[in-house]
TIPAKE-47916 format. One record per residue (C-alpha): residue number from 0; chain; x, y, z. Coordinates in steps of 0.05 Angstrom, whole numbers, plus 5000, padded with zeros to 4 digits. Layout:
BEGIN
R_NUM_A_X_Y_Z
...
END
This chain:
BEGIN
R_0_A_4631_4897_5443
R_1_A_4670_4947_5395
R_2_A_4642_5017_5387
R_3_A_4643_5064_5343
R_4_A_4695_5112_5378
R_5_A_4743_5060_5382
R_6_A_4744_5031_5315
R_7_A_4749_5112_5296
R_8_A_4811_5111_5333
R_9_A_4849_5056_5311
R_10_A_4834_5086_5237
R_11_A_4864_5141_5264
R_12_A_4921_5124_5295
R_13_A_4935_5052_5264
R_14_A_4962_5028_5329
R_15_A_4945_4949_5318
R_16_A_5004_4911_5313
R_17_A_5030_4889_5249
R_18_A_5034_4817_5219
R_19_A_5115_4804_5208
R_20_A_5121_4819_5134
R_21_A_5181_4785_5083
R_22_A_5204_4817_5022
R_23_A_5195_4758_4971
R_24_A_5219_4788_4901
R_25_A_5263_4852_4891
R_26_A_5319_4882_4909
R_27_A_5341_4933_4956
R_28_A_5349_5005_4928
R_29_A_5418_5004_4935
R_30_A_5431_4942_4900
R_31_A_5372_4964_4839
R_32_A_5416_5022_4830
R_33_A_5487_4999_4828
R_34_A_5460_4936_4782
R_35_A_5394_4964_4737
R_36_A_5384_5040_4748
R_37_A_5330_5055_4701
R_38_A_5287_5000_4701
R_39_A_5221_4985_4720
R_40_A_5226_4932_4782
R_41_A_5172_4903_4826
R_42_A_5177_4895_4901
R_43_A_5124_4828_4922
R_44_A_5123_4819_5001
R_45_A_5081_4768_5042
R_46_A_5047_4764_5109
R_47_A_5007_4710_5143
R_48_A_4957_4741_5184
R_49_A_4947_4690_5253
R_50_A_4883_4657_5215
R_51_A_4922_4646_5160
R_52_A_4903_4688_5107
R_53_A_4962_4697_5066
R_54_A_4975_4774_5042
R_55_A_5006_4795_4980
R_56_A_5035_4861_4974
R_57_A_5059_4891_4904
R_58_A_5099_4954_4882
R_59_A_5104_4962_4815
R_60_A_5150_5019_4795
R_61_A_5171_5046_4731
R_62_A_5229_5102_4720
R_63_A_5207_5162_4693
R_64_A_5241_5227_4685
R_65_A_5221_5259_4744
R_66_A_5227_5202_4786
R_67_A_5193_5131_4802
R_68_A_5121_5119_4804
R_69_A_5088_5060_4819
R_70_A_5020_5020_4840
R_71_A_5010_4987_4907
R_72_A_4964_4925_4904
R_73_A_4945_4876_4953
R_74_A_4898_4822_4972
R_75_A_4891_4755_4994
R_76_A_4929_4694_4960
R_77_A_4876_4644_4917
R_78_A_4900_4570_4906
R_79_A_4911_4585_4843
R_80_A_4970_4628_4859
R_81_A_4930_4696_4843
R_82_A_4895_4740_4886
R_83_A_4830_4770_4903
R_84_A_4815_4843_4929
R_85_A_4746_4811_4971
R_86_A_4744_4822_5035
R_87_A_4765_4763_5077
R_88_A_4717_4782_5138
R_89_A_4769_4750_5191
R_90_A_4759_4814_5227
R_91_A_4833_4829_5212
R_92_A_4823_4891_5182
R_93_A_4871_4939_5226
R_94_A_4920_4892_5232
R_95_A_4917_4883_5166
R_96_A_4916_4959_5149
R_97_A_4972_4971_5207
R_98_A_5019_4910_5154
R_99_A_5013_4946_5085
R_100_A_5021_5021_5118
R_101_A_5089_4984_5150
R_102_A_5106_4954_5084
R_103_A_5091_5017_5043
R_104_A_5135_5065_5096
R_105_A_5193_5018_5097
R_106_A_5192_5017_5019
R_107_A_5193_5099_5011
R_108_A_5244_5103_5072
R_109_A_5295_5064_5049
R_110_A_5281_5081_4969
R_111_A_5274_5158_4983
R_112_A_5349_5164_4990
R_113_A_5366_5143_4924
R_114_A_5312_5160_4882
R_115_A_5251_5207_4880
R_116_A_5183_5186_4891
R_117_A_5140_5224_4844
R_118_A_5083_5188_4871
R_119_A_5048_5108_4891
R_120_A_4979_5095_4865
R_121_A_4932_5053_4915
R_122_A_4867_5033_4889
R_123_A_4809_5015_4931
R_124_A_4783_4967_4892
R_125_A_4739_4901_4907
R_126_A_4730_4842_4862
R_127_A_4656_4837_4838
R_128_A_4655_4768_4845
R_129_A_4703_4736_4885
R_130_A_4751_4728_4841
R_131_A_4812_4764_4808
R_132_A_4777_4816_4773
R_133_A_4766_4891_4796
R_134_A_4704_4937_4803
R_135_A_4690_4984_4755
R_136_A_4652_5033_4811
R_137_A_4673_5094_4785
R_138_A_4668_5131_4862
R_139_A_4721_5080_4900
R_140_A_4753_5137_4940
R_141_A_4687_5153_4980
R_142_A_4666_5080_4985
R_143_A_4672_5049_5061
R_144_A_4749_5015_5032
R_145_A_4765_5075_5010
R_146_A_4750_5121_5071
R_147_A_4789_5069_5106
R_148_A_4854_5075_5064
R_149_A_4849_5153_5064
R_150_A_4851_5156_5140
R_151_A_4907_5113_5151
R_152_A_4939_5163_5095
R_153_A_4919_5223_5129
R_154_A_4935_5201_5188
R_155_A_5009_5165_5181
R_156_A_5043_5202_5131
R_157_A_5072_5256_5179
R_158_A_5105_5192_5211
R_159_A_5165_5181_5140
R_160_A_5224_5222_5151
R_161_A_5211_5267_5097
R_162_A_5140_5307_5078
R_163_A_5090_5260_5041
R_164_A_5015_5283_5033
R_165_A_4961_5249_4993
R_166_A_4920_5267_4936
R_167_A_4851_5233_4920
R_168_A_4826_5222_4856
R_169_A_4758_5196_4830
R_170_A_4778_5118_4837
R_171_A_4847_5118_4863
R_172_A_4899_5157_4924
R_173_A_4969_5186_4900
R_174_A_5016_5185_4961
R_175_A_5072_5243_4934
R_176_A_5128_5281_4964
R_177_A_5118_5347_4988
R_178_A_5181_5366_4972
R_179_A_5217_5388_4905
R_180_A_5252_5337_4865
R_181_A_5324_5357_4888
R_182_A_5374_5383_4836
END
C-alpha cells in the first residue's frame, strides 16, 4: 500500500529512476552554434516507459536578445504521430517526472555554456478530451499536475551547476537563471 508520506517524498526528492531517454531531432549546442547561431531550433527526445508508453519531450527555443527562451512540452505518442497531455494512469508518474527533470537538466547543462537561458516555459496542461488539444483552465499552476511539476522544480533546481529558481504564473512555470546575463 503507498501512503501519503511516501508519495510526498518521492515529489520531493525525485529519486525514481529514470526511463533511458534519446535525443531524436537537434543538435548539440556546440554544433547549433558553430553552424546556425541565431536561430530558433527544437530539441525532440523519446523514452519508452517499461509498459510502453512512448514519451515525447519538446524544447522549442527561439534567440532573443537577452538570450534563449523556449517551451517544454510532453506527453504521450498517439498513432497518429501526435500527442496527448492525458494522463496515461500506468502509475508511472515519478518515473515519468524523474525522465523529463533528467532531460530538461541535461539540456540547460550542456546549453548554459554557450548561451544564456533567459528562461523555459512548462505548462501543466491536460487535454479536455483525450486528444491533442489543451485546457483552457485558467488556474493550471495550483491544479494536482501542476503542484506536481512545481515540487519537482522546487525541489531539483539546486541540483544544475549554476543557480536556477522558478517563477509561477497563472497557467504556466518559468525555470530562469539566477544569475546575470554575463557581459
Amino acid at each position: 500500500m503507498i501512503k501519503l508520506k511516501d508519495i510526498l517524498l518521492e515529489i520531493g526528492d525525485a529519486s525514481a529512476k529514470p526511463f533511458p531517454f534519446k535525443l531524436k531531432v537537434g543538435k548539440s549546442a556546440e554544433e547549433h552554434k558553430a553552424t546556425q547561431d541565431g536561430y530558433d531550433f527544437e530539441m525532440i527526445y523519446e523514452f519508452t516507459t517499461d509498459k510502453g508508453t512512448k514519451y515525447v519531450v519538446t524544447l522549442d527555443m527561439e534567440h532573443w536578445s537577452d538570450g534563449i527562451r523556449g517551451d517544454v512540452d510532453f506527453g504521450v505518442q498517439t498513432a497518429g504521430g501526435g500527442f496527448s497531455y492525458d494522463d496515461t494512469n500506468q502509475q508511472e508518474v515519478f518515473r515519468v517526472m524523474s525522465t523529463i527533470k533528467d532531460i530538461v537538466f541535461e539540456f540547460i547543462e550542456e546549453w548554459q555554456d554557450h548561451y544564456y537561458i533567459h528562461n523555459l516555459e512548462i505548462s501543466p496542461i491536460k487535454s479536455t478530451d483525450g486528444g491533442d488539444d489543451d485546457s483552457e483552465d485558467p488556474d493550471l499552476t495550483v491544479n494536482r499536475r501542476g503542484k506536481l511539476y512545481l515540487a519537482y522544480m522546487r525541489k531539483n533546481l539546486s541540483d544544475l551547476s549554476k543557480p536556477y529558481g522558478v517563477r509561477v504564473y497563472t497557467d504556466y512555470f518559468h525555470i530562469e537563471p539566477l544569475f546575470s546575463k554575463p557581459l
